[in-house]
Every structure is written in C-alpha cells, then in structure tokens.
C-alpha positions as CSV (number, residue, x, y, z in Angstrom):
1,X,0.0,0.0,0.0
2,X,2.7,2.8,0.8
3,X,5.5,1.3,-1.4
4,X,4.8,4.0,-3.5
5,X,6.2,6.6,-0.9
6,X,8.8,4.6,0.0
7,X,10.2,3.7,-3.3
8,X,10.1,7.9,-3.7
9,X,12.4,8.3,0.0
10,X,10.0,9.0,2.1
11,X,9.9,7.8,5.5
12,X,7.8,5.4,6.5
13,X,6.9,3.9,10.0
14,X,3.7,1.7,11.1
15,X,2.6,0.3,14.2
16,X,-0.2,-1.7,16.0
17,X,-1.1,-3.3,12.7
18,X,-2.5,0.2,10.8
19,X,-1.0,-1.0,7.6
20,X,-3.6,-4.1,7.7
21,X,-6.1,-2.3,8.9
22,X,-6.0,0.4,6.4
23,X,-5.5,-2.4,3.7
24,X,-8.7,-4.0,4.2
25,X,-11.3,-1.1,6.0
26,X,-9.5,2.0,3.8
27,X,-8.5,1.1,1.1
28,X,-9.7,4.2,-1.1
29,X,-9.1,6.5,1.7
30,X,-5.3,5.2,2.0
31,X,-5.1,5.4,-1.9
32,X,-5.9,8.6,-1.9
33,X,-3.8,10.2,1.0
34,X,-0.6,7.9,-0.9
35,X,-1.3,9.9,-4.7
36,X,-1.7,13.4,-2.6
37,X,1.5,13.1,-0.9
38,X,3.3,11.9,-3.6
39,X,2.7,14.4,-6.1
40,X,3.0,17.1,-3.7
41,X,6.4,19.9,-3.8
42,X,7.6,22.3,-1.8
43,X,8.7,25.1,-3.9
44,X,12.4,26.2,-3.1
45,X,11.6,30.2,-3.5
46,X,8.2,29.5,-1.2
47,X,10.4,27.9,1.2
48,X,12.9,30.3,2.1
49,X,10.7,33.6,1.2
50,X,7.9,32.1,3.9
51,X,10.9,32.0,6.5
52,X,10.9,28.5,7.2
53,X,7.0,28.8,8.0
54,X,4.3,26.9,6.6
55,X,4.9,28.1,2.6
56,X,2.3,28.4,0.3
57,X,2.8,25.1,-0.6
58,X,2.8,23.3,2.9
59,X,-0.7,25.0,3.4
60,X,-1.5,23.8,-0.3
61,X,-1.0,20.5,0.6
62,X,-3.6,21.0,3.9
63,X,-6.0,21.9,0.9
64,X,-5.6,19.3,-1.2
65,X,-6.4,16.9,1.8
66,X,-9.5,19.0,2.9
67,X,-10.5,18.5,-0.7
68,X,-10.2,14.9,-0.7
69,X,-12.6,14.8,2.8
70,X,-10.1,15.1,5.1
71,X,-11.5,18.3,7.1
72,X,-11.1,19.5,10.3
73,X,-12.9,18.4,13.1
74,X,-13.7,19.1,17.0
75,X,-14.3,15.4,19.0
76,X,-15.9,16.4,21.9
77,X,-16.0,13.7,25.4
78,X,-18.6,14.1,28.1
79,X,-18.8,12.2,30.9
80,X,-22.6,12.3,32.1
81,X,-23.7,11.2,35.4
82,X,-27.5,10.9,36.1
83,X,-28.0,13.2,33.0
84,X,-25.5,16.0,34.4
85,X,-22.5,16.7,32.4
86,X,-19.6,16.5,35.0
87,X,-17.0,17.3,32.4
88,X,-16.1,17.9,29.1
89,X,-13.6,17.8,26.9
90,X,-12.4,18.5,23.1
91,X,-9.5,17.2,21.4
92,X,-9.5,19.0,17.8
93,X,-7.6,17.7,14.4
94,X,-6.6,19.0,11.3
95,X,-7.5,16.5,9.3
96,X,-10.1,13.6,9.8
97,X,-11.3,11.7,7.4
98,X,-15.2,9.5,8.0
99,X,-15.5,6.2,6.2
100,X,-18.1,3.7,6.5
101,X,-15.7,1.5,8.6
102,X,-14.5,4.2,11.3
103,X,-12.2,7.2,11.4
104,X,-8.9,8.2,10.0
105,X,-7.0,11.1,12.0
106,X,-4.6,12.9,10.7
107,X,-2.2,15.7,11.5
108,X,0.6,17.8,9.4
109,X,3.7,18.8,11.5
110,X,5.5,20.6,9.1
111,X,7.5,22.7,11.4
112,X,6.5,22.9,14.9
113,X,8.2,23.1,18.3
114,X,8.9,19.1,18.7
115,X,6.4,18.9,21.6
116,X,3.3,19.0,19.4
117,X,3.8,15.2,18.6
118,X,3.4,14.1,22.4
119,X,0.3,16.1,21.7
120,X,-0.6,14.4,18.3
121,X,0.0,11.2,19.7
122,X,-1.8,11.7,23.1
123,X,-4.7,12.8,21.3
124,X,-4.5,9.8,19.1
125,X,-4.1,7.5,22.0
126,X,-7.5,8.9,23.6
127,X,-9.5,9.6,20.7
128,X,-8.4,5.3,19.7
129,X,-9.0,3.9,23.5
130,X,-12.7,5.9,22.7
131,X,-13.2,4.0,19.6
132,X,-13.5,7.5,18.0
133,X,-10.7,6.6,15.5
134,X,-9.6,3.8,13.8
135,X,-5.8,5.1,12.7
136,X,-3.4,7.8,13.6
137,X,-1.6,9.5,10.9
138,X,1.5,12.0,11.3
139,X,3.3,13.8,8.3
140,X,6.3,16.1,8.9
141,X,10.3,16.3,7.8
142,X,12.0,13.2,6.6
143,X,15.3,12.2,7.6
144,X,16.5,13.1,4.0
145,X,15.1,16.5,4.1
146,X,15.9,17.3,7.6
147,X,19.8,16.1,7.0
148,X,19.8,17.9,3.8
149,X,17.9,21.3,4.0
150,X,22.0,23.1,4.5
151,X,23.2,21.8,1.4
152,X,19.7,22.3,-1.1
153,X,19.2,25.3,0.4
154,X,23.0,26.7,-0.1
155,X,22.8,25.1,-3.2
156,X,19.6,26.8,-4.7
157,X,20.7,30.1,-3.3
158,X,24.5,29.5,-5.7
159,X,22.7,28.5,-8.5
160,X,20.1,31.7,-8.4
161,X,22.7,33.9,-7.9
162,X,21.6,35.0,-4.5
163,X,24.9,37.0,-3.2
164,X,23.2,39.5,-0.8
165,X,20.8,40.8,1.6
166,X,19.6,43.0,-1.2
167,X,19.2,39.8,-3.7
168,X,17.0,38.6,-0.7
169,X,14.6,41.0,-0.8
170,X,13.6,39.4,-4.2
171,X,12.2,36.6,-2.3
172,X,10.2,38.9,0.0
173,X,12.7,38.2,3.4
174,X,14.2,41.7,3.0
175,X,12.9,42.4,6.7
176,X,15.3,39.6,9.0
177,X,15.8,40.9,11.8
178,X,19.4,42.9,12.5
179,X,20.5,39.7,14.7
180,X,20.2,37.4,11.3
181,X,21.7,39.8,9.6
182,X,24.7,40.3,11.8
183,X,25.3,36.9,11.5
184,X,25.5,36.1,8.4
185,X,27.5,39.4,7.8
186,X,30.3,38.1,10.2
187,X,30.6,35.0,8.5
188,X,30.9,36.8,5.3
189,X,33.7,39.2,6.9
190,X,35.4,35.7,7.6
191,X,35.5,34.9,4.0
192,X,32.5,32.2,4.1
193,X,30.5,32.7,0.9
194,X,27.1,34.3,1.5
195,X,25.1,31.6,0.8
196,X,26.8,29.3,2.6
197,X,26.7,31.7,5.6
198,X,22.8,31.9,4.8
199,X,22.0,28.7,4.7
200,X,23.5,27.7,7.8
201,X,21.7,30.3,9.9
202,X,18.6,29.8,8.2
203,X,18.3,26.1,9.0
204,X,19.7,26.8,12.8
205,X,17.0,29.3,13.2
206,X,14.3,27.7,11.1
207,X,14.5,24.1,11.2
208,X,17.1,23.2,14.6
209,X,16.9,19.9,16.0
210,X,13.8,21.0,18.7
211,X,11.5,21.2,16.0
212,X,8.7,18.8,14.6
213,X,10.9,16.2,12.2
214,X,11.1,12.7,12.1
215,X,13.7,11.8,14.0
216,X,12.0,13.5,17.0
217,X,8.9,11.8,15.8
218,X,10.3,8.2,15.6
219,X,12.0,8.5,19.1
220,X,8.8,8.9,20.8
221,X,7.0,6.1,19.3
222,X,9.8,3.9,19.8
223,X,8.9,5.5,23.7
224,X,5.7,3.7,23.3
225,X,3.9,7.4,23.0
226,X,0.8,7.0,21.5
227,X,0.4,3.2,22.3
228,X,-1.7,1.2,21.5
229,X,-3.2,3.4,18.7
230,X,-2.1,2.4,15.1
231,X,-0.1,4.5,13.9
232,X,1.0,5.5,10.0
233,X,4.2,7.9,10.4
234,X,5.2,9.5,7.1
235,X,8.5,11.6,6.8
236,X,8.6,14.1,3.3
237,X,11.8,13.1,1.4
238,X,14.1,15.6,-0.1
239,X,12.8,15.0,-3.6
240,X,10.1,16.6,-2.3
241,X,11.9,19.9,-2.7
242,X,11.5,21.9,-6.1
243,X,13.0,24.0,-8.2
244,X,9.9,24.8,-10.1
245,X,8.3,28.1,-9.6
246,X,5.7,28.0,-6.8
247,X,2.3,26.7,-7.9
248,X,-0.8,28.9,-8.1
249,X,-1.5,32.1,-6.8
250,X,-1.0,33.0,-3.2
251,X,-4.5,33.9,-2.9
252,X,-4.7,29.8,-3.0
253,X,-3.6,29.7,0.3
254,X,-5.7,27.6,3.2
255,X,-6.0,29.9,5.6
C-alpha cells in the first residue's frame, strides 16, 4: 500500500497493525492520502521567502487533503452522570477523514516546536482507547530532508545567484531581523560565501533539531507514545523539494 512513498524516499513507519487495517477497512481512503503526498512539492523560493513557515505550498497540501474529505474536526468527550454533564472535553484535528468502517485522524507537523507530537499522539491514544478513531496519521520532515535542508538550500541560493541581503529582498525576506543579519555578515567578513553563511543560519534558526521532524517523531514512538493506537508515520523526502516556480497564486492559500 505505501511502497509507493517509499520507493520515492520517504519515510515510512507503522505500528499496532495500521497498515492491515487500512488495507482491508480503507482502502480508497489510503489510496488517496498515498497519490496526494506523492505528487506534492515544496517550492524552493516558497520555502525560504515564507521564513521557514508553513509556505504556500505546505498550506497547499492542507488543501488538497481537505478537498479529498479530510476536514477538520472538534471530537468532543462528556462524561454524564444521572444526566448531568460532569466534564467535558475537546481534542481537535486537522485533518479527519469519515468512512463507513471508522475514522482516520490525521495531523501535518510541518515545522512545529517538537512537543506537538506528544500532543498528536496523546490525542490519538484517547481519541483510539474511545473508539473515535480507527488510525493515527502524522506527516512532517524526513530524515533526508531534515539532513539535507543546508546543502539544497546553499545550493539553490548558488545557482540563483543569491549573493546579498539585497538579492534577498527578491524573495520577500528583506525584513530579517538585525541579529540574522549580523550573523550572516560576520561570516561573510570571515571569508565564508554568502550563501553558505545563509543557509547555515537559516536552518539553525528555522529548522534546529527541537523542532517537529522525524527523528523526534520516531524516538517517541519507539517510547511507546501514542500506544496502543495504530499509527502511520510519514517523513517528506528531499525530492520533495522543487525547483519549479511556486504553484498557483497566493490567494490559494488555506487559511
């Protein structure tokens, strides 16, 4: 079912039998989320103009899941004694999908602070134990792309001629702050080419090892987070980084 993504790098981890349970309750629904993920791109220019944010393609891809029934959705737990509600509690997702055998759930960590997975997976875990969903999915950062981001990113800016905080403003990240600035320019002083300088900073600042990839991911499942919830774990591969101008208008954006 998912040796599509894998044969395309992407990272791929499956627990509490999800895979056979997908195989034989969601079959369409899996098909589907598999062509989705594998056709999307993250344009290059998106990337590093959005700051390291959610791009106009990261938030394209939340759109093209909405579109395929995956919306967002508020489960909501009361616990009702004699008819009197004695608490209540929401857990909200992204991205659920309703089938006629249960519920997927599914949530994009593109670049979060690292804790959101125990949150994810918590949610997963409670939302399972109440038989309100049948698999967990998480997508964020491969291992590729995580490893690599320095190198594409220095890379892209050589190759675009990108030699300056002025060629920057081109991309629309004209307005870094004076720290980011002062940074870069001391490694340039030092005789480290500019986008080399840039692209180191950028991925400290942006992508550092605290935030949502799937190293962080993997080490808490292996933790037993989330258990016994099936889980689907999907990392985004490098190739999943383009060169290609971005796609549509920005007015596309999900919002």
């Amino acid at each position: 079912m998912f040796g599509k993504l894998t044969e395309a790098g992407f990272d791929l981890a499956v627990t509490n039998h999800a895979s056979a349970i997908l195989t034989h309750d969601f079959s369409e629904e899996a098909a589907r989320l598999v062509d989705i993920l594998s056709d999307f791109r993250i344009s290059m220019a998106e990337l590093i103009g959005g700051g390291g944010g959610e791009s106009g393609q990261t938030q394209r891809l939340r759109r093209a899941l909405h579109g395929a029934g995956w919306g967002k959705h508020s489960f909501h737990v009361q616990t009702i004694v004699d008819g009197i509600e004695r608490e209540g509690i929401s857990h909200e997702v992204d991205h659920v999908r309703f089938a006629g055998a249960g519920t997927l759930a599914l949530e994009v960590e593109w670049n979060n602070k690292d804790p959101f997975f125990d949150r994810d997976l918590e949610n997963f875990q409670r939302l399972h134990a109440l038989s309100a969903i049948s698999v967990g999915v998480i997508v964020t950062r491969g291992a590729s792309m995580q490893d690599g981001f320095r190198d594409r990113i220095t890379a892209w800016l050589r190759d675009h001629d990108l030699s300056s905080e002025g060629d920057l403003e081109r991309l629309g990240i004209g307005d870094r702050t004076a720290r980011q600035k002062a940074r870069v320019a001391g490694q340039v002083s030092r005789g480290v080419p500019f986008h080399e300088a840039f692209a180191s900073f950028f991925v400290q600042d942006k992508f550092g090892p605290s935030t949502t990839h799937w190293t962080k991911l993997e080490d808490r499942v292996r933790r037993g987070v989330g258990n016994p919830c099936p889980l689907v774990l999907i990392g985004l591969p490098m190739s999943a980084l383009s060169d290609a101008p971005p796609e549509g208008p920005r007015e596309d954006l999900l919002i």
